[in-house]
C-alpha positions in Angstrom: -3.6 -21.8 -2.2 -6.4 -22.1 0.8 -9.3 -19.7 0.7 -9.1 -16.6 3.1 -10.7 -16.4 6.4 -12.4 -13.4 7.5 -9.9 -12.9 10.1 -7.3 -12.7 7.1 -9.1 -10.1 5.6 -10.3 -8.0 8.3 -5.9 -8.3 9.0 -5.1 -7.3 5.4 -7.6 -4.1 5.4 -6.2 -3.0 9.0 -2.9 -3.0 6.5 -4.0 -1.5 3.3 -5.9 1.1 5.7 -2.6 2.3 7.7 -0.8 2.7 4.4 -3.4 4.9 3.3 -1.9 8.1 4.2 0.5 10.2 3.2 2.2 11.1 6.6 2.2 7.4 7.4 3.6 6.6 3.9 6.2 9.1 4.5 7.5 7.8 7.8 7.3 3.4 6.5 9.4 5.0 3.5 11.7 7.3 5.7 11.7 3.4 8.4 13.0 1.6 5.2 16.4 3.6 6.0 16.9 2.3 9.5 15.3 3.4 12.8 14.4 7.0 13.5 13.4 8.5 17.0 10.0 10.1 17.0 11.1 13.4 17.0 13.1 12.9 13.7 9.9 11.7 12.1 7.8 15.0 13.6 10.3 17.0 11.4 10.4 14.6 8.7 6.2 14.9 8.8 5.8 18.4 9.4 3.2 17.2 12.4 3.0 18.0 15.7 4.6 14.9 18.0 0.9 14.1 19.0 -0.6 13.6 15.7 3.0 11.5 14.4 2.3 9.1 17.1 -1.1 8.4 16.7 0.2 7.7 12.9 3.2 5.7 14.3 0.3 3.7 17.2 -1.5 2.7 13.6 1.4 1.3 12.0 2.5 -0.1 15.2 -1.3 -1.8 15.2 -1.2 -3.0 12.3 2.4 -4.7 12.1 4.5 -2.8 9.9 6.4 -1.0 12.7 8.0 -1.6 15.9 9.3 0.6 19.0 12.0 0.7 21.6 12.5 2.5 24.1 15.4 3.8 25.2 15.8 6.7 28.1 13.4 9.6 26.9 13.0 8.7 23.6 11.4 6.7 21.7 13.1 4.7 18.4 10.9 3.2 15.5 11.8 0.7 13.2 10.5 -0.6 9.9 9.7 -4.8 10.7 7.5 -5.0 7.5 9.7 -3.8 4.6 7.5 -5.9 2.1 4.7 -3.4 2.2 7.5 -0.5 0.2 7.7 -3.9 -2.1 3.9 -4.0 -3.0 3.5 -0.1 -3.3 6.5 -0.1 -5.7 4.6 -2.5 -7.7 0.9 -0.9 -7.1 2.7 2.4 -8.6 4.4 1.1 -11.2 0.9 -0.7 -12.3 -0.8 3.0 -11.9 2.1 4.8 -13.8 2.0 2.5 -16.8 -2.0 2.8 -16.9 -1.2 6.3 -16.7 -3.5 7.2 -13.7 -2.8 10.0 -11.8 -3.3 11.3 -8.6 -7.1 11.8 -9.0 -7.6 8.5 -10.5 -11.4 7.4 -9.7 -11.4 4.1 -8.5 -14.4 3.3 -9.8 -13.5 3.5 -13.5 -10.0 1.8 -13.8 -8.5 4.9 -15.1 -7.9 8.9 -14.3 -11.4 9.9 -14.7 -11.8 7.9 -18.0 -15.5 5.8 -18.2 -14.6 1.8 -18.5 -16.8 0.5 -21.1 -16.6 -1.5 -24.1 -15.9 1.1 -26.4 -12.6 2.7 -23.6 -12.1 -0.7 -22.3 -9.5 -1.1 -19.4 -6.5 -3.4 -20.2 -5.3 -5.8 -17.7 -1.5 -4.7 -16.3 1.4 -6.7 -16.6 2.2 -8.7 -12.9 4.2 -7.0 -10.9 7.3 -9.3 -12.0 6.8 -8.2 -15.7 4.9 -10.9 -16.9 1.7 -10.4 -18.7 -1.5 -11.2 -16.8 -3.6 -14.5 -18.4 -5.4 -13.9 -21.7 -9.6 -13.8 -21.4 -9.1 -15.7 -24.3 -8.5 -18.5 -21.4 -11.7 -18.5 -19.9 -14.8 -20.4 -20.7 -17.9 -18.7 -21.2 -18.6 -19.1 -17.4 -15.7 -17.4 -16.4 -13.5 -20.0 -15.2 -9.8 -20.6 -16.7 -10.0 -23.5 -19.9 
């Protein structure tokens, strides 16, 4: 694999930062079941129209949405459905290390202190395989 650009990160955090809200999270998982007009997605939200579609102009920015228009309305659809892929795994990942909610991310767990005597366990991958064994690296930190 070739090393990232800057440009490939400042793209990825545009994406991680849209999906980091719960209004917005709402509406890519409500997308996932086909198109919805905007007002739909005000009642879905509980928003006012204003405030959904400065939600649905960030997910438009960032690529995980799309619009039509047609007559009066406007219809969004879901064009990334990937994303509802990697939060599925992302949540599985926190639900087996047993974070909750008010998980600090700081210290790898649900308001637990990492350190060598509460160490944190690496996850399995998100296809089910466990990760490689420290046991692999050399002393300098690279894979043997």
């Amino acid at each position: 694999m070739s090393a990232l650009t800057t440009s490939d990160y400042s793209r990825e955090t545009s994406i991680l930062k849209a999906l980091a809200n719960e209004a917005r999270l709402k509406i890519v998982h409500h997308l996932d079941n086909g198109e919805s007009c905007v007002c739909d997605l005000v009642e879905l939200v509980g928003l006012d129209q204003s405030t959904v579609s400065k939600h649905l102009a960030v997910l438009k920015a960032a690529a995980i949405v799309d619009r039509e228009r047609r007559g009066h309305h406007i219809y969004y659809r879901l064009v990334a459905p990937c994303v509802l892929d990697f939060i599925a795994c992302a949540a599985a990942v926190a639900a087996d290390r047993g974070a909750g909610t008010t998980a600090d991310p700081g210290t790898g767990s649900a308001g637990g202190v990492v350190s060598s005597e509460n160490p944190v366990e690496p996850p399995e991958t998100c296809d089910g395989t466990p990760p490689p064994s420290d046991r692999s690296l050399d002393g300098k930190g690279t894979r043997t």
